[in-house]
Residue, then its C-alpha position, 0 to 999 in steps of 0.5 A: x450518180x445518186x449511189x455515188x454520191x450516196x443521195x436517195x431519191x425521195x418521193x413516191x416510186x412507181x409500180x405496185x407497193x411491197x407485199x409487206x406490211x411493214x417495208x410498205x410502213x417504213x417506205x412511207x413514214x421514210x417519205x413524210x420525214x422527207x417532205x418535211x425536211x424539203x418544206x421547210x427548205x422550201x420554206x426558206x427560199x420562199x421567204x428569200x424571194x419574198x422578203x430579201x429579194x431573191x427573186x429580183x436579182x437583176x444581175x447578168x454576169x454569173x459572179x455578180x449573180x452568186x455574190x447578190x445569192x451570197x449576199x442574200x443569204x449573208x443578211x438572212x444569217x445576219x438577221x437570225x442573229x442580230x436580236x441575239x447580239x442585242x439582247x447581250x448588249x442591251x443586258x451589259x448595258x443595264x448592268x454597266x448602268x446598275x454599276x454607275x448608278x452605285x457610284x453615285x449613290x444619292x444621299x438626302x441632304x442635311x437638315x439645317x439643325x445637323x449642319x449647327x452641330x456639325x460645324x460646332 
């Protein structure tokens, strides 16, 4: 199954380590990439069922499970990207604000003298 699908199994093997220094070096550096990789997964799922929920789905039947999951994962996507989206509209915002601000541009008012000889 694991050849098929072309997956490796991680971890420690069992038995006695190659006599070879550096299959033995590769096979444990091999290692530590994997761990890596599977503690920030890890990772994920934990702030999942700590801070959305996870670990409190009440639901029974197994497609209202899989949509509370889905659901789960589509606010956590949504949560990665919503300060992105608003910082870009925050942005506009201001620049539309810069633009409507140069259309009214405040002029002092007139003294009384230049409104004399503006009249004469």
């Amino acid at each position: 199954m694991v050849q098929r699908t072309r997956n490796r199994l991680s971890g420690v093997t069992h038995g006695r380590p190659p006599k070879d220094a550096e299959k033995n070096r590769a096979r444990r550096r091999q290692i530590r990439e994997d761990e890596g990789i599977r503690n920030a997964v890890e990772g994920k799922f934990g702030q999942a069922k700590r801070r959305y929920g996870l670990g409190r789905v009440m639901a029974r039947l197994e497609g209202s499970s899989l949509c509370v999951v889905s659901i789960t994962f589509l606010v956590m996507n949504l949560d990665r990207l919503l300060p992105l989206s608003f910082l870009r509209l925050f942005e506009w915002l201001l620049s539309e604000l810069d633009v409507i601000r140069n259309l009214f541009v405040w002029s002092p008012p007139r003294t009384a003298i230049e409104c004399r000889s503006a009249m004469t």
